[in-house]
Every structure is written in structure tokens, then in C-alpha cells.
N, CA, C and O of each residue as an XYZ file, in Angstrom:
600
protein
N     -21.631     17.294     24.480
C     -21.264     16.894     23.125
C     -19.920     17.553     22.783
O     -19.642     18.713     23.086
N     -19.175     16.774     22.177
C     -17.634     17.156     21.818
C     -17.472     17.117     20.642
O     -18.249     16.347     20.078
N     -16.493     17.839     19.750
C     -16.456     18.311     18.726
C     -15.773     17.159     18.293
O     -14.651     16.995     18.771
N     -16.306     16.112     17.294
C     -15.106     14.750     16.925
C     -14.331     15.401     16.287
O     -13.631     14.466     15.900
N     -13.847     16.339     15.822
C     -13.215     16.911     14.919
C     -11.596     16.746     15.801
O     -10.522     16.460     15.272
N     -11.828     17.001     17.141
C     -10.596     17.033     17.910
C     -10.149     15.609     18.755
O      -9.459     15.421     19.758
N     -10.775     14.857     17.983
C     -10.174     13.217     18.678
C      -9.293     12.649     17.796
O      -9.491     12.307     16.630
N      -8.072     12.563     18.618
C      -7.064     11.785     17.528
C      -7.562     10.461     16.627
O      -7.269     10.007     15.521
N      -8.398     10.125     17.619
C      -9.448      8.619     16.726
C      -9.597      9.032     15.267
O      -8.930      8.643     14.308
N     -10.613      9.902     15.293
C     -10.679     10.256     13.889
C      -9.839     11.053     13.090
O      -9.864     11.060     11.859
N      -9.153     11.670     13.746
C      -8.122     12.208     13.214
C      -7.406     10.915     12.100
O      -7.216     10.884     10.884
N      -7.211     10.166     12.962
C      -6.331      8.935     11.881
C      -7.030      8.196     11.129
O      -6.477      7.438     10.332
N      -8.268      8.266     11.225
C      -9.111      7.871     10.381
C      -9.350      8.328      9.760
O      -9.344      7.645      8.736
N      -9.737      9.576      9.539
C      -9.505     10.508      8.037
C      -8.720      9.952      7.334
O      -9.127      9.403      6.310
N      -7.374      9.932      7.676
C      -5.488      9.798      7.256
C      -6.176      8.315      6.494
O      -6.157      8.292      5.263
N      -6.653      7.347      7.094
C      -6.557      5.784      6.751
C      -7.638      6.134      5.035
O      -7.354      5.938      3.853
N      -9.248      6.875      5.913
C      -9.940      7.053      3.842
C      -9.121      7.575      2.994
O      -8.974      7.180      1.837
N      -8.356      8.778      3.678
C      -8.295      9.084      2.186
C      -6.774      8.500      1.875
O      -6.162      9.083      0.981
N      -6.229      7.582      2.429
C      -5.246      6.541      1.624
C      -5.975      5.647      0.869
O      -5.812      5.453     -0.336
N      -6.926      5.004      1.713
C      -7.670      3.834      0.797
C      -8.364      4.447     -0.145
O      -8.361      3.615     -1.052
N      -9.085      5.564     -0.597
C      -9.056      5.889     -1.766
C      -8.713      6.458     -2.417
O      -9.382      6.821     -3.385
N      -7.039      6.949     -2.124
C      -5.842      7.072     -2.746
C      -5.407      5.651     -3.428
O      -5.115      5.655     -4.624
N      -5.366      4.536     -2.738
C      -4.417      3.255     -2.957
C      -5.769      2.367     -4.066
O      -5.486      1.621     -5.003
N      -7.198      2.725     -3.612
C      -7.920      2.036     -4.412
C      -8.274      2.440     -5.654
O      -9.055      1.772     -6.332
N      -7.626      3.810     -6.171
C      -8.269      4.134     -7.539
C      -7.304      3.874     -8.503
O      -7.130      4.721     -9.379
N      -6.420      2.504     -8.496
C      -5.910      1.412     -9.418
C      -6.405      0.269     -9.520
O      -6.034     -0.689    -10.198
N      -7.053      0.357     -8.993
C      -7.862     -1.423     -8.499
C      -8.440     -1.305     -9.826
O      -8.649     -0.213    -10.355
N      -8.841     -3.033    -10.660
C      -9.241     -2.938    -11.900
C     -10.678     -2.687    -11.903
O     -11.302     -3.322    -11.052
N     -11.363     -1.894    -12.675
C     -12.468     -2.010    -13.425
C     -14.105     -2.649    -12.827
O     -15.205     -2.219    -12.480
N     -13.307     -4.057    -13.008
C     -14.468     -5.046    -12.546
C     -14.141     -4.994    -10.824
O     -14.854     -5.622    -10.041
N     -13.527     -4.558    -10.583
C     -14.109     -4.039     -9.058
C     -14.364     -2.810     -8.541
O     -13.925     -2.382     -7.474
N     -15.159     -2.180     -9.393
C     -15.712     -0.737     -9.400
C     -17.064     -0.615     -7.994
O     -17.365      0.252     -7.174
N     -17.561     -1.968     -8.323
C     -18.796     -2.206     -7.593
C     -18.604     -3.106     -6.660
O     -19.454     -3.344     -5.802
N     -17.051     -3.919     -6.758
C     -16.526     -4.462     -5.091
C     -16.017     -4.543     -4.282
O     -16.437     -4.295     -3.152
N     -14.591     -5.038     -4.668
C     -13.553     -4.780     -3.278
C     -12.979     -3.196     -3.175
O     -12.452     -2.681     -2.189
N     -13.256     -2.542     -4.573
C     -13.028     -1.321     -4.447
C     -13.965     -0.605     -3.560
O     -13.554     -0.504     -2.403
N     -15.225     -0.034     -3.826
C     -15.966      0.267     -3.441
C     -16.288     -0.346     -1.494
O     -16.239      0.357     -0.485
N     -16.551     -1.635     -1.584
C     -16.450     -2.446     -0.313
C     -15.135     -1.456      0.741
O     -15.479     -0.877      1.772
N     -14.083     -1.443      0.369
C     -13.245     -1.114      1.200
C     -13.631      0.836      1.174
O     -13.336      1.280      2.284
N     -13.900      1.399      0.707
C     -13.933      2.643      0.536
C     -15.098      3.144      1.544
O     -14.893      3.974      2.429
N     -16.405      2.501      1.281
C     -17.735      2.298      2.333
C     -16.718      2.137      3.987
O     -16.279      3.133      4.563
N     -16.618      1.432      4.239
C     -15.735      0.880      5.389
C     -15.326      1.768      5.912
O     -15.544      2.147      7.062
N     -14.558      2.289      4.972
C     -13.283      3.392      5.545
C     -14.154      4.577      6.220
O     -14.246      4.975      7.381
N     -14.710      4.945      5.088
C     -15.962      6.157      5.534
C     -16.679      5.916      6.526
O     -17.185      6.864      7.127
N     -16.923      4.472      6.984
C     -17.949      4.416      7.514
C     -17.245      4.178      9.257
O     -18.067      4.039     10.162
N     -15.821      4.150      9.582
C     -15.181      4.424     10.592
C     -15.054      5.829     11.046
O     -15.186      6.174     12.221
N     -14.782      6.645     10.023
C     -14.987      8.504     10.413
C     -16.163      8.507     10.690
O     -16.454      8.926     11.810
N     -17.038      8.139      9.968
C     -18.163      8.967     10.053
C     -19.289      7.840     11.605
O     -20.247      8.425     12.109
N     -19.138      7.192     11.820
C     -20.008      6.187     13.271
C     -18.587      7.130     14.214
O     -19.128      7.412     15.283
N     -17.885      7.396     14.237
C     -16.828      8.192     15.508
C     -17.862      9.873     15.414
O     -18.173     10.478     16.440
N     -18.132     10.220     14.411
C     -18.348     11.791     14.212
C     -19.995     11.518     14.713
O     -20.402     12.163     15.680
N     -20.895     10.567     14.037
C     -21.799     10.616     14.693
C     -22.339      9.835     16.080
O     -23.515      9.814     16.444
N     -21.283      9.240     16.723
C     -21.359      9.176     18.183
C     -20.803     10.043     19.366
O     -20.841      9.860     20.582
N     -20.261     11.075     18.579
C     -19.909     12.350     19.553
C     -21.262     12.973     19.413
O     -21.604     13.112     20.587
N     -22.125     13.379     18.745
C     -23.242     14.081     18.228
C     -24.385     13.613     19.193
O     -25.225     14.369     19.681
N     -24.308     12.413     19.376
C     -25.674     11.874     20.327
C     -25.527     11.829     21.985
O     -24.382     11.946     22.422
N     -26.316     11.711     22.672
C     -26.509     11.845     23.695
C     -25.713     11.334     25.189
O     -26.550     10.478     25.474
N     -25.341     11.304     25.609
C     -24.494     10.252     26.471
C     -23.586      8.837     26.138
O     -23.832      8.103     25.181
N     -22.601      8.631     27.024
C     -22.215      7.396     26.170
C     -22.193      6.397     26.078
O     -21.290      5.711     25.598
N     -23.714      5.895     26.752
C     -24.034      4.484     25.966
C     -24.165      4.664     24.314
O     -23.832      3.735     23.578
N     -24.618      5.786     23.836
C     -24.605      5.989     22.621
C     -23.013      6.003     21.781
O     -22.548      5.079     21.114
N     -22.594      6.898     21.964
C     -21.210      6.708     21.626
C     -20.389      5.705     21.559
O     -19.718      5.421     20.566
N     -20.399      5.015     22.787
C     -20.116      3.932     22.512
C     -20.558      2.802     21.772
O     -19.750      1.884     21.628
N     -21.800      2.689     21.231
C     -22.754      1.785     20.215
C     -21.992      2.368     19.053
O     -21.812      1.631     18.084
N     -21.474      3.724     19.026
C     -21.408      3.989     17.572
C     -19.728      3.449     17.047
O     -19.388      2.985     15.959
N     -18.851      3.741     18.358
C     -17.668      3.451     18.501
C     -17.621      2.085     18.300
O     -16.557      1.719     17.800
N     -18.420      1.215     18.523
C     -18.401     -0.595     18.565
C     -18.659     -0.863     17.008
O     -18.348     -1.952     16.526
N     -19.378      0.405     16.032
C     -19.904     -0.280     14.683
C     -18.177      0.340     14.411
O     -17.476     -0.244     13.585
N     -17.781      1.210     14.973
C     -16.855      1.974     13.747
C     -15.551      0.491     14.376
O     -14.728      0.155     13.524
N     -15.503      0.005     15.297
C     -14.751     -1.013     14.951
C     -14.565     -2.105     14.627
O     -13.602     -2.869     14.556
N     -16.230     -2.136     14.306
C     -16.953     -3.497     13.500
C     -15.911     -2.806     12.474
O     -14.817     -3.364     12.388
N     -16.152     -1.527     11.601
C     -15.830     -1.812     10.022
C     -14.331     -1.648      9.770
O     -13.774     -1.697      8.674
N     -13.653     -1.405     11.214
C     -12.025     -1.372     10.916
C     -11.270     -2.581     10.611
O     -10.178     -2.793     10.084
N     -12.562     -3.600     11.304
C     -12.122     -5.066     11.548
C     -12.224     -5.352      9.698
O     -11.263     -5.545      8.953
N     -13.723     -5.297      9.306
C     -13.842     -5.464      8.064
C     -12.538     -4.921      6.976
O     -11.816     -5.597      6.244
N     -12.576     -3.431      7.206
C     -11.808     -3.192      6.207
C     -10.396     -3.509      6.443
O      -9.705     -3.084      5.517
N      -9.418     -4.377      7.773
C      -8.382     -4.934      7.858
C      -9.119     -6.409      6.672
O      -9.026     -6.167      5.469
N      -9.642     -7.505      6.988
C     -10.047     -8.140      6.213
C     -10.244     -8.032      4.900
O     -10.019     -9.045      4.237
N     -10.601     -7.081      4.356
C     -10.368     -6.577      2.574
C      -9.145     -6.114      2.173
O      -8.827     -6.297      0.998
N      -8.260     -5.446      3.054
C      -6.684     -4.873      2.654
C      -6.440     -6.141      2.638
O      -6.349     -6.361      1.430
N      -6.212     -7.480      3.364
C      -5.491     -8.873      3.206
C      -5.901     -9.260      1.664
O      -5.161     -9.431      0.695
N      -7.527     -9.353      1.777
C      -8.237     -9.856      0.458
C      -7.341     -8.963     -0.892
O      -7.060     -9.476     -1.975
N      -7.008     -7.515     -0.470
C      -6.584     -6.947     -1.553
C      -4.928     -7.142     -1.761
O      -4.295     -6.892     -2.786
N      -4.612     -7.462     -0.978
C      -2.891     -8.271     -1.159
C      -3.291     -9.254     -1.731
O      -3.176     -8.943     -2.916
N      -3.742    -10.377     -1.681
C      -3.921    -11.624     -1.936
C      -4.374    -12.017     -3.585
O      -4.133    -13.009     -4.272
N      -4.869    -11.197     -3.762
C      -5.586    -11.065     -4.897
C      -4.866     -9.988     -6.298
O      -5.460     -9.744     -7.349
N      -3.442     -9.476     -5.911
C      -2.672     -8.825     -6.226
C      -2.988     -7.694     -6.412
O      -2.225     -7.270     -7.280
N      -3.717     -6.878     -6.093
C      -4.207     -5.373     -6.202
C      -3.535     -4.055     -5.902
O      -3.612     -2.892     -6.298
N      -2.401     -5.198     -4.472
C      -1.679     -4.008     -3.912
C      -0.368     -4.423     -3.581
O      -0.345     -5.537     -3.057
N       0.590     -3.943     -3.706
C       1.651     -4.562     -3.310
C       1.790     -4.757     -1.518
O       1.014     -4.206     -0.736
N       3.159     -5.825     -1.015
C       3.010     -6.075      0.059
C       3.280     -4.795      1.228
O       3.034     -4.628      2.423
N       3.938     -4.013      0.115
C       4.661     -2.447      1.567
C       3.223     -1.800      1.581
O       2.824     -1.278      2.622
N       2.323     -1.824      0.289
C       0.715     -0.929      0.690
C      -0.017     -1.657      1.886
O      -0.759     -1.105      2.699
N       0.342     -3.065      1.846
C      -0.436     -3.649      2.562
C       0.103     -3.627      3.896
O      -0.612     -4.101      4.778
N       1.247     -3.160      4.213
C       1.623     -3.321      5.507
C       1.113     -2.069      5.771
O       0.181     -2.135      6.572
N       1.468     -0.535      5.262
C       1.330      0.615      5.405
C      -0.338      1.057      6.292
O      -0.610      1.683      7.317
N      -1.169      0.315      5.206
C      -2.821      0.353      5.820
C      -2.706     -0.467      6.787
O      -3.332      0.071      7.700
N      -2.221     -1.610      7.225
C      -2.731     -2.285      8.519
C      -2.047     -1.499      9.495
O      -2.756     -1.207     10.458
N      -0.530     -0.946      9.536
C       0.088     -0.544     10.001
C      -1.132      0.689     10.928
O      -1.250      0.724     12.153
N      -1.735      1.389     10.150
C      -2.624      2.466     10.364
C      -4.033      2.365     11.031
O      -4.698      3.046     11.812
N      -4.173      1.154     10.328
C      -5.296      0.486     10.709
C      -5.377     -0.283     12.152
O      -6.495     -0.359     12.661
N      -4.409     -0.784     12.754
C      -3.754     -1.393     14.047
C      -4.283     -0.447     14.953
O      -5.247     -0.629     15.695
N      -3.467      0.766     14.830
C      -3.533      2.070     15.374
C      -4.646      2.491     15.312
O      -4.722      3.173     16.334
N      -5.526      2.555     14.840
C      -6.688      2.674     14.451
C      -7.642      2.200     15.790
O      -8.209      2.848     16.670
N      -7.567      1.232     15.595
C      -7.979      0.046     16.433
C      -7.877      0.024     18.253
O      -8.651     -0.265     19.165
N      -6.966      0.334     18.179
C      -6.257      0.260     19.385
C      -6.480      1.656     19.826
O      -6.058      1.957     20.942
N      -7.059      2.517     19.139
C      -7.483      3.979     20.046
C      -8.925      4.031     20.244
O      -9.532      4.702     21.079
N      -9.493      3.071     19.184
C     -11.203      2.821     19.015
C     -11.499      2.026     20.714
O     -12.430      2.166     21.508
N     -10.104      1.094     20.773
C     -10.555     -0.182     21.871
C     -10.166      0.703     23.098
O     -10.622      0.410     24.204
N      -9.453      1.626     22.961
C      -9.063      2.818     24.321
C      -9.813      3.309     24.614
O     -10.133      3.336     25.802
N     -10.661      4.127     23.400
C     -11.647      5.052     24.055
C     -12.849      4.271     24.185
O     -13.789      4.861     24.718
N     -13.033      3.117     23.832
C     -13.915      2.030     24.435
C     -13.902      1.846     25.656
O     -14.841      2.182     26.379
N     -12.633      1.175     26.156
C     -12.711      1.210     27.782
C     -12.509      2.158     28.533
O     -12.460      1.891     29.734
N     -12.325      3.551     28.115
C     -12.433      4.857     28.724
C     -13.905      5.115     29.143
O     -14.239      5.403     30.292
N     -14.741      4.982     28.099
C     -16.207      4.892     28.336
C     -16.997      3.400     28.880
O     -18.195      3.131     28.792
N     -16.083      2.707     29.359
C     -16.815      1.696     29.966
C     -17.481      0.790     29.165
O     -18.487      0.216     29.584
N     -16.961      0.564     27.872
C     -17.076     -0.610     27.273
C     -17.045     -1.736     27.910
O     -16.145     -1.907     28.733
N     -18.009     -2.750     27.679
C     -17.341     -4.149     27.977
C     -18.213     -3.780     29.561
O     -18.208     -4.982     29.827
N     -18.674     -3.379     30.352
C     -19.206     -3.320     31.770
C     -20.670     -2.925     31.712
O     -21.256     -2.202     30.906
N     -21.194     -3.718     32.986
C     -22.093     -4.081     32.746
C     -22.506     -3.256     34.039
O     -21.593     -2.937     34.801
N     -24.274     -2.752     34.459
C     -23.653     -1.599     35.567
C     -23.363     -2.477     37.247
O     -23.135     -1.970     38.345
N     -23.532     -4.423     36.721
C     -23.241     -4.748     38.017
C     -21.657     -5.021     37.758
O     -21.036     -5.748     38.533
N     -21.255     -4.631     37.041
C     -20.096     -5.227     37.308
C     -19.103     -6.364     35.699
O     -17.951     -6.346     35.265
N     -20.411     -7.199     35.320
C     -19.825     -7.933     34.962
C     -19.769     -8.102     33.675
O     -20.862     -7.652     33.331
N     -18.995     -8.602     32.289
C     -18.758     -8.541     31.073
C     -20.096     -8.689     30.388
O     -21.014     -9.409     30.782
N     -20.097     -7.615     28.888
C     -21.070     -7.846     28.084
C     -20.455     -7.786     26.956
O     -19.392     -7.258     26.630
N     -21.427     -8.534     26.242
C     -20.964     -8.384     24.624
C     -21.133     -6.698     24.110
O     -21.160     -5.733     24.874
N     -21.226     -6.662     22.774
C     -21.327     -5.264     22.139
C     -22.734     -4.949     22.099
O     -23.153     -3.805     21.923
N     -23.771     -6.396     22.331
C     -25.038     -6.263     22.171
C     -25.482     -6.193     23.497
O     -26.616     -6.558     23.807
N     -24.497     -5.656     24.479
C     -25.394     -5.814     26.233
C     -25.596     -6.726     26.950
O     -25.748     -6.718     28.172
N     -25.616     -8.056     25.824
C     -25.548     -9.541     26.858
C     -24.992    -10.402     27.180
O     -24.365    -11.311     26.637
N     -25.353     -9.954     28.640
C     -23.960    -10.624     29.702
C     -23.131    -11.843     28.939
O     -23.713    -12.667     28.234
N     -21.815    -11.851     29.151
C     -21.177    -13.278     29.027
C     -21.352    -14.508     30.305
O     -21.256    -14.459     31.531
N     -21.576    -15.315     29.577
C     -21.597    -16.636     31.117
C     -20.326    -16.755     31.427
O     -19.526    -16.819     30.494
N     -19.787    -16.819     32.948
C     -18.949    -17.061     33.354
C     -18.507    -18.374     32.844
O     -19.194    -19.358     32.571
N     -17.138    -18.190     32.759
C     -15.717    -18.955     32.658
C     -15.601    -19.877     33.936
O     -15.632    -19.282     35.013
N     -15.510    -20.833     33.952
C     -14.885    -21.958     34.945
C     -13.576    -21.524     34.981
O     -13.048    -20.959     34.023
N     -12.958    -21.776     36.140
C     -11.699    -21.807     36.371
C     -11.142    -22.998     35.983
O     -11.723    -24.016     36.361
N      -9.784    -23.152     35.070
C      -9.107    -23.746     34.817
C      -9.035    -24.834     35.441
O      -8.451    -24.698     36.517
N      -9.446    -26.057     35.186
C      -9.087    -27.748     36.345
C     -10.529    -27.761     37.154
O     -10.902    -28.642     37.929
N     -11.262    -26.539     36.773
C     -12.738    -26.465     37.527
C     -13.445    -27.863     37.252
O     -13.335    -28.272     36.096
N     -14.239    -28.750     38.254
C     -14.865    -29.819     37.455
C     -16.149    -29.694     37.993
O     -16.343    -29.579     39.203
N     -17.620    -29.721     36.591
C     -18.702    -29.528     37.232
C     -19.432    -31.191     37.826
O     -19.105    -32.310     37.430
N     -20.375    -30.870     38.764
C     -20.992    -31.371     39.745
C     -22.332    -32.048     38.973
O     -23.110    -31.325     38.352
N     -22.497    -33.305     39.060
C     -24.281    -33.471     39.156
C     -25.236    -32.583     39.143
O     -26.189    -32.400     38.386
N     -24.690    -31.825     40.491
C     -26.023    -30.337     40.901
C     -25.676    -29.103     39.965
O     -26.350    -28.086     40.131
N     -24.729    -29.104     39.042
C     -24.461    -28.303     38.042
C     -23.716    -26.684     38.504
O     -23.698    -25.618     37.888
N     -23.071    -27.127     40.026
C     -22.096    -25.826     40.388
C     -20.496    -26.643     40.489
O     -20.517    -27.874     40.459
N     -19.428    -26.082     40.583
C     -18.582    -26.334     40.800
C     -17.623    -26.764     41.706
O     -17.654    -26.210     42.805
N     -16.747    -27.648     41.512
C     -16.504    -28.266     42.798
C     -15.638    -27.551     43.559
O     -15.331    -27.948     44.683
């Protein structure tokens, strides 16, 4: 077990909550209980699935926890747009969080395939839920009557 405290992952994820609830405590009123709140859950909830998948046991675990924390990076990129769009934030806030959020992402999907995300122990692709993907035809592939390829 490793101390998450010392993974740049969360390291920048700290940096990303406490902007978003720096940048969200202008948001109006009547979104006390939504896009405010919605994006704030999110944020937290990327530190904290990184902090508690260092804590558990080997890393099929870690990695389950690493796959939710980039379930909610995905989400909370999706609410920073919603919160441009909807005028909440101007366009440089909105670049600033994705900007972070990218980065974000892209160290979640590193230390994903560091731990063998995405592999399966024969070899071959899985979803986030373990099950296998069906192979891809090759390009110009044409199937057969007998249902293999020609």
C-alpha cells in the first residue's frame, strides 16, 4: 500500500477541487442543489476513488477505483461545458479547468495502463467491467455463411 498522498494523480486533483469550488461559489442560488453541487461531488469524488484505491489490496482493486475516478473526470469535463454554456463561467475559466482536467485524465489513463488496465490475463481487451471485447474484423474483412472470415 502506497501513500496516495505522493502521486502526482492526485496531487492535481486536489489543485482541480479546490478550483471548482473556488470557481463554483458564484454560481446562482438555484443551483445550490445542482450544477453547483453536481460538479463539486465529482471533483471530490476523483481525489478521493485515487486515495481510496491506494488503501485496498492489490491492483485489480486500484484499478476499479482509478476507472470510477475517471468515470467522474469524464463527468465533471461534461458539467464545466454545461457550465460555459449556460453562462456561469466565463470562456478563459472554462478553458483553465479542462486545461487541468485533460491532464488529469491523461495521468488517470497512464497509471491505468501502468497497472494493466484494459488486459485481460489471456491477453486480450476488456471493458472497465472485465468483459472481454469481441474482436474487430479487419478492415475489407468479409464474413462467410459459416460465420468466420474469409
Amino acid at each position: 500500500m502506497q501513500d496516495f498522498r505522493n502521486l502526482s494523480v492526485w496531487q492535481m486533483a486536489r489543485r482541480l477541487t479546490k478550483s471548482i469550488y473556488e470557481m463554483t461559489v458564484d454560481y446562482p442560488e438555484s443551483e445550490a442543489f445542482g450544477l453547483r453541487s453536481q460538479m463539486r461531488r465529482a471533483s471530490v469524488s476523483i481525489c478521493s476513488n485515487i486515495a481510496e484505491g491506494c488503501g485496498r489490496r492489490g491492483d485489480r482493486e486500484f484499478r476499479r477505483f482509478l476507472d470510477v475516478a475517471m468515470g467522474s473526470a469524464c463527468e465533471l469535463e461534461c458539467e464545466t461545458i454545461l457550465s460555459f454554456d449556460l453562462a456561469f463561467i466565463t470562456e478563459t475559466a472554462q478553458e483553465q479547468i479542462l486545461d487541468v482536467l485533460i491532464q488529469t485524465k491523461r495521468m488517470l489513463g497512464g497509471l491505468l495502463a501502468c497497472l494493466g488496465w484494459g488486459r485481460s490475463k489471456s491477453g486480450g481487451r476488456e471493458t472497465a467491467a472485465g468483459n472481454r471485447r469481441p474482436r474487430q474484423r479487419a478492415a475489407g474483412a468479409r464474413e462467410t455463411d459459416s460465420g468466420t472470415d474469409s
